[in-house]
Each structure stands twice: as C-alpha cells, then as structure tokens.
C-alpha positions as CSV (number, residue, x, y, z in Angstrom):
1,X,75.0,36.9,107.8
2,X,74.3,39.2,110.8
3,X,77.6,41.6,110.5
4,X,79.5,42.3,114.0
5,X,77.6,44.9,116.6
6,X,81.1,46.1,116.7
7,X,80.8,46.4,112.9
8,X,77.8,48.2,112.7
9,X,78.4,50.7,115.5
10,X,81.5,51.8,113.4
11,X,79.3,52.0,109.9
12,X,76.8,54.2,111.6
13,X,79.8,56.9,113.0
14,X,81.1,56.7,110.0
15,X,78.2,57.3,108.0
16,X,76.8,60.1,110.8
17,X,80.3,61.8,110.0
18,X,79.9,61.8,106.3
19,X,76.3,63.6,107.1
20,X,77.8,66.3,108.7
21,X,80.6,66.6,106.0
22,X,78.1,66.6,103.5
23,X,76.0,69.3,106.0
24,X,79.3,71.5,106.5
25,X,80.1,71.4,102.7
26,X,76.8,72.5,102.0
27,X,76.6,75.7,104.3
28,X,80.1,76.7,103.3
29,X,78.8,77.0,99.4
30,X,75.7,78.6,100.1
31,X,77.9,80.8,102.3
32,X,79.9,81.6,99.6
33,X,77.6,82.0,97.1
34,X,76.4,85.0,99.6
35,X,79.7,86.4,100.6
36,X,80.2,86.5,96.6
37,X,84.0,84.8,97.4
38,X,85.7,85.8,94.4
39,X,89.2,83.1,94.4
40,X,91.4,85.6,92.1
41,X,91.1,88.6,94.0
42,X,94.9,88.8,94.7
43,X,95.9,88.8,90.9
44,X,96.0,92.1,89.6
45,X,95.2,91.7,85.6
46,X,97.5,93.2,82.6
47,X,94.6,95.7,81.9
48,X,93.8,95.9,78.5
49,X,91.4,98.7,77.9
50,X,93.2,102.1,77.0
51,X,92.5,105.3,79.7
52,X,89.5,107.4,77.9
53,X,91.6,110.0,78.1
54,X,95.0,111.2,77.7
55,X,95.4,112.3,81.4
56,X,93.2,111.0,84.2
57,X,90.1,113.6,84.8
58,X,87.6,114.5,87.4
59,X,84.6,112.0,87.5
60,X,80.9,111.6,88.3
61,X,78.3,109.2,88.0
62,X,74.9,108.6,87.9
63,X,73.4,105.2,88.7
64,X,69.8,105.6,87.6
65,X,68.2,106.1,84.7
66,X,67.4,109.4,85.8
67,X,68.1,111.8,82.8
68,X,66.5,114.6,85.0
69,X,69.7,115.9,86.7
70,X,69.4,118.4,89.6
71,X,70.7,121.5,89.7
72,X,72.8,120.8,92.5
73,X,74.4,118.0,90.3
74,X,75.1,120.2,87.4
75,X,76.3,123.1,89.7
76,X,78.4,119.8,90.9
77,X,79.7,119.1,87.6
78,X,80.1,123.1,86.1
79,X,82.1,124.0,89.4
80,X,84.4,121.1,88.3
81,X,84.6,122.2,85.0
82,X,85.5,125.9,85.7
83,X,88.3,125.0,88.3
84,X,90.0,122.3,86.2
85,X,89.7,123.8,83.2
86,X,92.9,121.7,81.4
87,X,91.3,118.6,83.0
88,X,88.4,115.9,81.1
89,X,85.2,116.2,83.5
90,X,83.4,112.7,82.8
91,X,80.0,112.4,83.9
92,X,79.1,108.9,83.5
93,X,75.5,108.2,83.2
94,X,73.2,104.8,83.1
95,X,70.7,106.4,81.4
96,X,72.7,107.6,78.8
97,X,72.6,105.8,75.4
98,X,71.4,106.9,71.5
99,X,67.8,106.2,71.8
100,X,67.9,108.7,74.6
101,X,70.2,110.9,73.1
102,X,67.9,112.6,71.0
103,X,65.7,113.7,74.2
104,X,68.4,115.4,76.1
105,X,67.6,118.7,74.9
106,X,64.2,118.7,76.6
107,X,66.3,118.6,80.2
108,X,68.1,122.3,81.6
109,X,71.2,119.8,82.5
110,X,72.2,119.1,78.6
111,X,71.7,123.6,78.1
112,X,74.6,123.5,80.5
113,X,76.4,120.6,80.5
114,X,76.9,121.0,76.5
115,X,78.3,124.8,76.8
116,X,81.2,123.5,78.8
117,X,84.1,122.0,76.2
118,X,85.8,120.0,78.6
119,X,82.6,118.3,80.1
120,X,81.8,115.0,78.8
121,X,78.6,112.7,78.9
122,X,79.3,108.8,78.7
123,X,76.8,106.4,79.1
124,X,77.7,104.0,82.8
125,X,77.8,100.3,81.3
126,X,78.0,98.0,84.3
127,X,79.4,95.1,82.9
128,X,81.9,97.0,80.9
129,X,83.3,99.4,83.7
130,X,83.3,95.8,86.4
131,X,85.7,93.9,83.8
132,X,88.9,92.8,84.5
133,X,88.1,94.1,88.3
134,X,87.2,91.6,91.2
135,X,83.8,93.6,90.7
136,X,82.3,91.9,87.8
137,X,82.3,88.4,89.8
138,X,80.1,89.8,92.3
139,X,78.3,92.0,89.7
140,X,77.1,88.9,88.0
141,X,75.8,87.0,91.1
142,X,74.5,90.1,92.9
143,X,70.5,90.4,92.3
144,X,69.5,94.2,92.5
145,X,65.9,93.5,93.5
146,X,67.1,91.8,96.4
147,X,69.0,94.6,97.5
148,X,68.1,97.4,100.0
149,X,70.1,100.4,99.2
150,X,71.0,99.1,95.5
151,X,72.0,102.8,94.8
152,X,74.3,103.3,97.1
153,X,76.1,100.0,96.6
154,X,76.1,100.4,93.2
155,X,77.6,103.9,93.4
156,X,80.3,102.5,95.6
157,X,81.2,99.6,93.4
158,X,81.8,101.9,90.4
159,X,83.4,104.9,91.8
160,X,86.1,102.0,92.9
161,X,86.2,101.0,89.1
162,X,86.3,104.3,88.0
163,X,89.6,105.3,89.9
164,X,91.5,101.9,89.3
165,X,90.7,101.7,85.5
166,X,91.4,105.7,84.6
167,X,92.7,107.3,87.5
168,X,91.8,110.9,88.2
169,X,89.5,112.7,91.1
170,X,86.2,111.5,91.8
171,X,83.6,113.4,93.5
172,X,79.9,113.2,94.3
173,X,78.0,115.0,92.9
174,X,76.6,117.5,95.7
175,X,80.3,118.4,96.2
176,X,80.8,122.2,95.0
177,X,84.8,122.8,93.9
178,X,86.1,126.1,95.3
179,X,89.9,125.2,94.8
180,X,92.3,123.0,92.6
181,X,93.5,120.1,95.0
182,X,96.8,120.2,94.7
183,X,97.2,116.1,95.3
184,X,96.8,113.5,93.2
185,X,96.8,110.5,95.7
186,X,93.7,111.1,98.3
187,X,91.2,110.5,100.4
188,X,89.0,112.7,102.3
189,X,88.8,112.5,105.9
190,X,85.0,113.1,107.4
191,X,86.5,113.0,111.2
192,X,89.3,111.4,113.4
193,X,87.8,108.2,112.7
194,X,86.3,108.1,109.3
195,X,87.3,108.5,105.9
196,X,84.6,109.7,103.2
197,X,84.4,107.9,99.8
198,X,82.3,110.9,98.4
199,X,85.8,112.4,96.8
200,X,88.6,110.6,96.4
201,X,91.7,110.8,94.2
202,X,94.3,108.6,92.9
203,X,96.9,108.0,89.9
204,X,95.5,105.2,87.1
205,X,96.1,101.3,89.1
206,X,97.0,103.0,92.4
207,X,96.7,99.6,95.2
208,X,94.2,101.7,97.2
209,X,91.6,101.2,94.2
210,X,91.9,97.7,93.9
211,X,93.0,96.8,97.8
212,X,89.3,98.1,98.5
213,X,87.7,96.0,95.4
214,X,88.6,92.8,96.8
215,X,87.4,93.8,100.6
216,X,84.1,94.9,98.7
217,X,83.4,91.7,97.6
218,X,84.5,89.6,100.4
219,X,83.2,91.4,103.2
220,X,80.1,92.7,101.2
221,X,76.5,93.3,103.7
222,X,73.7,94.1,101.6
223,X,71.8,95.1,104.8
224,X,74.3,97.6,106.2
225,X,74.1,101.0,104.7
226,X,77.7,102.7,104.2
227,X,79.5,99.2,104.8
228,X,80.2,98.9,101.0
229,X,81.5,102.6,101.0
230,X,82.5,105.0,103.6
231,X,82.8,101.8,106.4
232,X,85.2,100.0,104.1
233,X,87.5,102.8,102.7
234,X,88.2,103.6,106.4
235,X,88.5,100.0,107.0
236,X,91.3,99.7,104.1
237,X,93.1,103.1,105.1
238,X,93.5,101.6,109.0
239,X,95.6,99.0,107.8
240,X,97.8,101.6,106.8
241,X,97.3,104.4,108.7
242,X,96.4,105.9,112.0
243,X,94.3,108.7,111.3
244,X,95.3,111.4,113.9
245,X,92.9,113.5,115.8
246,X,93.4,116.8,113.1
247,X,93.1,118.9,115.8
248,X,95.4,121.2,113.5
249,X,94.5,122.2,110.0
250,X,97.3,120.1,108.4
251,X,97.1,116.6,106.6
252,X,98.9,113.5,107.1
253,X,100.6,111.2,104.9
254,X,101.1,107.7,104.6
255,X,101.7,104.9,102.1
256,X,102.0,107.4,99.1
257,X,98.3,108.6,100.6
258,X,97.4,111.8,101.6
259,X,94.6,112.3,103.9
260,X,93.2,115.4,103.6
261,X,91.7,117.3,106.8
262,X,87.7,117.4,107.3
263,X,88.0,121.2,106.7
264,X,89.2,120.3,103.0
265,X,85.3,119.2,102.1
266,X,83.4,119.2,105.2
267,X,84.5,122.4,107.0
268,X,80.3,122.3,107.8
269,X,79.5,118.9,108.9
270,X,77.0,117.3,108.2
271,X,74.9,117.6,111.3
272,X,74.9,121.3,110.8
273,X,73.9,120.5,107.0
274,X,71.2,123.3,106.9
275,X,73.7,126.0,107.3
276,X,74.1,125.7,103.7
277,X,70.4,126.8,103.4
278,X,70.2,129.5,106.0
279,X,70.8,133.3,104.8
280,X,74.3,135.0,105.1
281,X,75.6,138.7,104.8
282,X,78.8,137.3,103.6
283,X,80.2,134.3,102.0
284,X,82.5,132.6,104.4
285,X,86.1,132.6,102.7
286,X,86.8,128.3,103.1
287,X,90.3,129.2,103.1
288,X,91.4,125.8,104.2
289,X,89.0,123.9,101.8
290,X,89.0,122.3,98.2
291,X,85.4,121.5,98.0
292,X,82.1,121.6,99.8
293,X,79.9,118.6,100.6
294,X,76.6,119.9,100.4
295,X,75.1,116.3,101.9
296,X,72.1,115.8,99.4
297,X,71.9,113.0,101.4
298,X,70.2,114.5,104.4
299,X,68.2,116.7,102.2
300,X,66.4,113.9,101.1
301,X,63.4,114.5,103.6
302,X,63.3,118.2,103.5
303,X,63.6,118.9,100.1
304,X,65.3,122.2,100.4
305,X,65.9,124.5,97.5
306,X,68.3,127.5,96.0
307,X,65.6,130.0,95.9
308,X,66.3,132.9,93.9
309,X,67.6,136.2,96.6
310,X,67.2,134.3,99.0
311,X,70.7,135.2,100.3
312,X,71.5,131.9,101.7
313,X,75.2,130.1,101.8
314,X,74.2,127.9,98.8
315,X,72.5,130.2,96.4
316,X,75.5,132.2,96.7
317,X,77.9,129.8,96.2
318,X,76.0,128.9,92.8
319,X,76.5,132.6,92.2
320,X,80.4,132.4,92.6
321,X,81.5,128.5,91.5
322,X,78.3,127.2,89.1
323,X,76.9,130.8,87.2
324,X,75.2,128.9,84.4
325,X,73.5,126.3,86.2
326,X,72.3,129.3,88.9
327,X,71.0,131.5,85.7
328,X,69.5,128.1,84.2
329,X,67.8,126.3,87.4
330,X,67.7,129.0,90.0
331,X,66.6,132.1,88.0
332,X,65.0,129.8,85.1
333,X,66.2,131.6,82.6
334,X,67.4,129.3,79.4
C-alpha cells in the first residue's frame, strides 16, 4: 500500500535532517581531531614525578638532534652558569642519549659545558616531559612531518612543560645573562603589546604554565609562526593584565606576575639586531638589563660571526659573561 503524500513528504525532511546531523557530526570530529581538543584540560593532575632537582634551576633546550652546539648557545649556557652559580643549569637535549654519549668529546661544546660543575646535560624525551600535561594529548596526534615550523612549535610546547613540571628560569639560548634576576615569577615584555616567551620564569606549578598549556592545544595553528609561542603567552597575560606603555624603566605587576621592562632583555631590539655585530670602543653598561637577546633568529640569513679582535658588541660580551666558550670557539684554542 501506496503510504500518504503527506507521509512521505515528512519521511523525506526527516531523513534530509538526519543527513545534515550526520554531515554536522562529521565536520565537528574532523574538526576536533585538528584543533587537537583535549576534554581534561581544566584538571590540574596530582603530579607524580619528583623536581630533578632540589631547587628549581635555569633551563635550556635543544629540539634537534643536533649535537653540534654553537658557540653562541654555549656562551648562552656558560653565562648562565657563571651568574647563578648556587643554581642547576639544565640543558636538555634530544640528541642526547648513551649511544651518543661516547662522541661528545669530538664537539668544543662538551670541552666547555663539562668544566662547569653546576651545568647539566639531560637528554629531552618528548613523551616523558608532555605527561601528565594537556601536551601529551596533542603530542600524540600531532604529525611533525606535516608541520611547517616543527622546531619552533616544538620548542614552545616544551619550554611550557619545563616551567610547570620543575619550575625555575628558562631562557633561549641566544640570550647572554649579565645580571641575577631578582624575580622568580616572570615574563619578559618585547614591547607595549607583546610579551616574549624566549625567557620566562616561574615557581614549580605556577597557573601561568599550565593556563598557557591548555590554550596551546585548543587554539593550536600549525601554519602561523609565533601563534604557539610569543602570540599566545601575550594572549594568556591579557586576560590578566594590561601591559602599560613602559615609557619608564620600571615593571608592572599583576596576578603574582611580574612583567619585566623590554630594556630587561631587549634594550637592542631586534630590528636593530646587527648592532650586536658592529665594532664598539666601549661596552655599553646595560644597567637596566638582566640579559641580552642576541636574536639568532634573524641571523639566520646572514650568518654573522664572533670574529676574533674584531671589537664588536658581541665578541666583547663573550670576553666579559662567556670566557671559555670565547677562548674555545672564538680564538680556537682547546
């Protein structure tokens, strides 16, 4: 039997709704799957693993297998060393494990790096450092071939890690130490409207930390350099804080956060990066600053050097903060 036109006009809207259900369902998974949703993110966990250390030290990290580490790095990690000298400075490594430890002597890093007693050399396990952290649910999911600036997003994820699990200072390492900071909650601000992630400081589980964790993996752009690291630390700190114009040398704080003035690391910005390169009669003092952001970053082209009596900024500041990495790389003595 024929059923009702009325009938039938009802089983086809019904059954063009279901589609589109069906449809919607559909894009909302595969959206999620991309925006690597992670459903726990507001649950802190009881962390289980014990701090590495005692107290909370100053950190670094390399994300490649590289082994080959430059003498900026080093000078990095020695000027570290020599101005926190009660302090654990953790270099964290991927490369790093046994069947490479018996080649580290053939790199000038290790001839440093091993003189210094309170420098350590740990190798960077991923899926270690990511548990118990909203991290490792995107860490599983994410493919790294698919990924343009893999690096950079990988740097970002585990300097995040780093300061939630163990607490301490974390810099970059093209960041030269000329003073102790004398905080221990921190971010660095580039400008008025930016915060840097390149150093950044805060007590073991601090909220910052893990605040910015969750944000990484729900608002994570693989296409959009800086949106996994400097975009979204400033993003996180605006919720807090209005970052003021610093048209003073002072710096602000808020939330049990201080943010530090752009003269603290960047008193040469990096538009003016070459500066760093270019000859000086005398060492500007950096009275107002903790550190000094070298940007690597726009180097990358250039390719400029610390040429032996060459007089410029940075060869004398490898002179002053990093002596053993300037006699070792610079003047290639070993």
């Amino acid at each position: 039997m024929a059923l009702p036109k009325k009938t039938k006009r009802i089983l086809t809207r019904d059954a063009f709704i279901f589609c589109i259900i069906i449809i919607i369902m559909y894009k909302y998974y595969q959206w999620k799957e991309q925006q690597f949703i992670y459903e726990d993110d507001d649950i802190m966990p009881e962390e289980e693993e014990q701090p590495l250390f005692p107290e909370p030290g100053v950190m670094f990290v390399e994300t490649t297998d590289n082994l080959n580490v430059s003498a900026l790095s080093v000078c990095s990690i020695e000027s570290a060393a020599r101005m926190y000298p009660q302090k654990p400075v953790v270099y964290f490594m991927k490369g790093l494990n046994d069947s490479k430890a018996s080649i580290s002597t053939h790199y000038k890093a290790f001839d440093v790096l091993k003189t210094l007693s309170n420098v350590y050399l740990i190798p960077l396990d991923y899926k270690l450092l990511f548990n118990h952290t909203p991290l490792l649910y995107w860490y599983q999911k994410v493919n790294p071939a698919n990924e343009i600036y893999w690096i950079h997003v990988i740097s970002d994820a585990s300097r995040l890690a780093l300061l939630w699990k163990y607490g301490g200072i974390y810099f970059d390492t093209d960041v030269i130490s000329v003073r102790q900071i004398p905080k221990r909650n921190f971010l660095a601000a580039e400008s008025s409207s930016s915060s840097s992630n390149g150093v950044m400081g805060f007590e073991r589980h601090h909220y910052f930390p893990w605040k910015c964790m969750k944000n990484f993996v729900r608002n994570y752009r693989r296409n959009v350099w800086g949106n996994n690291g400097p975009r979204l630390v400033t993003h996180i700190l605006k919720i807090y804080c209005d970052l003021p114009d610093f048209t003073k040398t002072g710096d602000i704080n808020c939330h049990n956060i201080s943010v530090l003035h752009p003269n603290r690391f960047y008193p040469i910005p990096f538009a003016k990066w070459e500066e760093y390169f270019e000859p000086v009669t005398v060492m500007p003092a950096f009275s107002n600053s903790y550190a000094l952001h070298l940007w690597n970053y726009m180097n990358k082209d250039k390719k400029k050097t610390i040429v032996a009596d060459s007089g410029s900024l940075a060869e004398k500041l490898f002179i002053r903060y990093c002596p053993l990495t300037y006699k070792t790389f610079v003047k290639n003595i070993r």
